[in-house]
C-alpha positions in Angstrom: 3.9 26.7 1.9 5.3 27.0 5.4 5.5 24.2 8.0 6.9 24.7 11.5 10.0 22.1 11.9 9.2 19.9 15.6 12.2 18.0 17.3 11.2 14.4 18.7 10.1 16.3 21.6 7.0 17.4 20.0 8.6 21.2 20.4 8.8 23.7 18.0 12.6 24.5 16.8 11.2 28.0 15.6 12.5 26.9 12.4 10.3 26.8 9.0 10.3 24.5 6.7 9.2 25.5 3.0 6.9 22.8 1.3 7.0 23.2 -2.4 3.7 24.4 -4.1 4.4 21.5 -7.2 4.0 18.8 -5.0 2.4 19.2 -1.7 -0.3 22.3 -3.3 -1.4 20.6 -6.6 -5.3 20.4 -7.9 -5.5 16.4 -6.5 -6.5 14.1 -8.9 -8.4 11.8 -7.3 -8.7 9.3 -10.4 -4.7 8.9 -10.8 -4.7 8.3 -6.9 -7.2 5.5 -7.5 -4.9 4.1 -10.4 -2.0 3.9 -8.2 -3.6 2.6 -5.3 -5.3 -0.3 -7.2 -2.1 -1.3 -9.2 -0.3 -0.9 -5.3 -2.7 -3.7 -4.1 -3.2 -5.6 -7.6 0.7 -6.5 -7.3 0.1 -7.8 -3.3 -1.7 -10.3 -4.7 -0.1 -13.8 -5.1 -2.8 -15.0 -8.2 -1.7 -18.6 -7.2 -5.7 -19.9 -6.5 -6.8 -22.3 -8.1 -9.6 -25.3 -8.4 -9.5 -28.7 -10.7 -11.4 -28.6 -13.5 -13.1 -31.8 -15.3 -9.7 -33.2 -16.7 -8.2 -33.0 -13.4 -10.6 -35.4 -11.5 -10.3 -38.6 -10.8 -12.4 -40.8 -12.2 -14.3 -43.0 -15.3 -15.0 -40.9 -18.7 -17.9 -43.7 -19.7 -21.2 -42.1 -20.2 -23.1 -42.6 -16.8 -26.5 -43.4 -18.9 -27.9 -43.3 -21.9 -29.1 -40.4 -23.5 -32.5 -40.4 -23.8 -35.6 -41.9 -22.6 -34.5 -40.9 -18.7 -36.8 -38.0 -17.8 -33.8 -35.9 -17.2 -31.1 -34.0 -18.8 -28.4 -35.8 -21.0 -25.0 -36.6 -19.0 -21.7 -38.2 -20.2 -19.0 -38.1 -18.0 -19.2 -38.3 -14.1 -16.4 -35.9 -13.6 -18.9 -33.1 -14.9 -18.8 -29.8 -12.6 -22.8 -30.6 -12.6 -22.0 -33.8 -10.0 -20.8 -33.9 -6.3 -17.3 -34.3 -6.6 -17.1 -33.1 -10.2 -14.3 -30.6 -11.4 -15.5 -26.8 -10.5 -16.5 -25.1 -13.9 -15.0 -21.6 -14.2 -12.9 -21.8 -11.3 -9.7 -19.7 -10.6 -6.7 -20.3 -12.6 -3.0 -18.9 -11.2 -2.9 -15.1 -13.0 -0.8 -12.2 -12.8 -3.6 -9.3 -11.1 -1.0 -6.4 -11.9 -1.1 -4.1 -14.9 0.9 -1.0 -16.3 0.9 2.5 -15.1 2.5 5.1 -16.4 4.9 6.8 -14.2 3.5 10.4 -15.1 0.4 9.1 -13.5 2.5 7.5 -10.8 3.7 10.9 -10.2 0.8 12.7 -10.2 -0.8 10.6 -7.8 1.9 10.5 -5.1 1.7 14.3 -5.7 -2.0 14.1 -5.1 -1.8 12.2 -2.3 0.3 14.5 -0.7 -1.6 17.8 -1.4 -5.0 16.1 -0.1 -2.6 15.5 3.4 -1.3 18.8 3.8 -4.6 19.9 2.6 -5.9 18.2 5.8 -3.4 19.4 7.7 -1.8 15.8 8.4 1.5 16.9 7.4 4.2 17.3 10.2 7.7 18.0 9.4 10.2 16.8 12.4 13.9 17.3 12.6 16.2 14.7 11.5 16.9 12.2 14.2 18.5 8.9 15.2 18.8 6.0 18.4 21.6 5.1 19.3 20.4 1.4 19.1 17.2 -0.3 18.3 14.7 0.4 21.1 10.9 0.1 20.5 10.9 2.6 23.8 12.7 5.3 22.4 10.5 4.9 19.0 7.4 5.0 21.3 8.1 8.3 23.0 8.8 10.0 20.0 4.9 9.0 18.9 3.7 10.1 22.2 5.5 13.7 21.9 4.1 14.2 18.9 0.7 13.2 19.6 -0.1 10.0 17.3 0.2 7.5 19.1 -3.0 6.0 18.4 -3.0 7.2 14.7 -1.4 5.4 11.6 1.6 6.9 11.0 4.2 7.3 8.1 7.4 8.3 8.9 9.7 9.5 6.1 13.1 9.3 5.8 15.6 10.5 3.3 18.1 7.9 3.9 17.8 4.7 5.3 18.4 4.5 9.4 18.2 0.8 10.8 18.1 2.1 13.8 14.8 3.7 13.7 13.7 1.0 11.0 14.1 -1.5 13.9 12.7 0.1 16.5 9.6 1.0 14.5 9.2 -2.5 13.5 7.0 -4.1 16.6 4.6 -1.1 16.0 1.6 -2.0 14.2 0.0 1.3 13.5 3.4 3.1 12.6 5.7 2.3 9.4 9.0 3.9 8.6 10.0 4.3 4.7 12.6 6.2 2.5 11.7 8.9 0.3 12.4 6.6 -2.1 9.8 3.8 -0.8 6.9 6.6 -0.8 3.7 5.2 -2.6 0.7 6.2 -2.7 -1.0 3.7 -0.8 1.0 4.6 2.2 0.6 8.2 1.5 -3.3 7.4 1.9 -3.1 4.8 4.4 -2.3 7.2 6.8 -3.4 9.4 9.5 -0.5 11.4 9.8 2.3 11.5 7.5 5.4 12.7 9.4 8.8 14.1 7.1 11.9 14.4 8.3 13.6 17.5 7.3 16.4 15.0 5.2 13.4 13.9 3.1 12.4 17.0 2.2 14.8 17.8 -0.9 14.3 13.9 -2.2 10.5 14.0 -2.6 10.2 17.1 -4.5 13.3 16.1 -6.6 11.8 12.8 -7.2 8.2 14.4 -7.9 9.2 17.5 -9.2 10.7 15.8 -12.8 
C-alpha cells in the first residue's frame, strides 16, 4: 500500500511512502480492538470511591426497639443502611478496574485499528519535521496546511521531539505521541492519524513480531 508523503506545507513531495500490508491491510478484528480499548480506559480509572458501611458510623449498637409486638419490621442497630444516616449497604470499595491482556491481542488490535484508518482513508503520511523552539503558532499552521484543524488529530513520531511535544500541548483536539506510545485508544480516538515518515519503520517493527 502506497501513500503520497506531504511536507508541513500540506504539498505533495512526489515521494511514496510504502505502508506494509501486515499492519495497516489486515482483516480488523473488531473484538480485540474492544479488548484493548476497554483495558486502555479500565487502567484511567483511579478505583479509590468509596462509602462507609455500618461499622464505620458513628453511633449506639443498642437495639432501637424491641422485636416484636411493633407493627413493623424487626431493627437492632441504628447504624443500619435501612436509617437516615445509616452506613450505605453495598457501596463502593477502593478496587483495581484493570485486568490482563495478552500482548498478541494487544498487537492485533493496534493492527486493527490501523487497517480500519487507512481503510477510511484517515491515514496521512508527512515528512519528518521539527521547530526551532516551542511555538503553538508554528504547530497551528502545520494543522491548517494539512487540513485538520478542526479534526482530532494524532500525530506520530518515531523519536521523541520536545519541540513539537510542546507546541502541541495547548491544543485540545491534537496529541503528539512516539511510535512507541501508540495505543489503540488513540489510534481510534482519532479523526486523522498523521505519521511521520521516521515512524514509519518503528510501527511495523513493533507490530510486525
Amino acid at each position: 500500500m502506497k501513500v503520497a508523503v506531504l511536507d508541513i506545507n500540506g504539498k505533495d513531495t512526489g515521494r511514496k511512502a510504502e505502508l506494509s500490508k501486515d499492519v495497516f491491510a489486515i482483516e480488523p478484528n473488531n473484538h480485540a480492538v474492544y479488548l484493548d480499548v476497554k483495558q486502555y480506559l479500565a487502567n484511567q480509572r483511579q478505583g479509590t470511591h468509596k462509602s462507609k458501611e455500618r461499622a464505620e458510623i458513628t453511633g449506639s449498637t443498642r437495639k432501637i426497639k424491641k422485636q416484636k409486638g411493633t407493627g413493623t419490621a424487626r431493627a437492632g442497630s441504628i447504624k443500619s443502611g435501612v436509617f437516615k444516616g445509616g452506613g450505605r449497604m453495598f457501596g463502593p470499595r477502593p478496587r483495581n478496574y484493570g485486568f490482563k491482556l495478552n500482548k498478541n491481542v494487544k498487537r492485533l488490535a493496534r493492527k486493527s485499528a490501523l487497517s480500519i484508518k487507512a481503510n477510511d482513508k484517515s491515514i496521512m503520511v508527512l515528512e519528518d519535521f521539527n521547530f526551532d523552539s516551542p511555538k503553538t503558532k508554528n504547530f497551528v499552521n502545520v494543522l491548517k496546511a494539512l487540513e485538520v484543524e478542526n479534526k482530532k488529530t494524532l500525530f506520530v513520531l518515531g523519536d521523541s521531539n520536545n519541540n513539537v511535544y510542546l507546541s502541541s500541548r495547548n491544543l485540545k483536539r491534537s496529541e503528539v505521541v512516539t511510535s512507541s506510545e501508540l495505543s489503540t485508544y488513540k489510534i481510534m480516538n482519532a479523526n486523522k492519524v498523521v505519521l511521520l515518515e521516521g515512524a514509519l519503520e518503528g510501527i511495523e517493527s513493533n507490530l510486525s513480531k
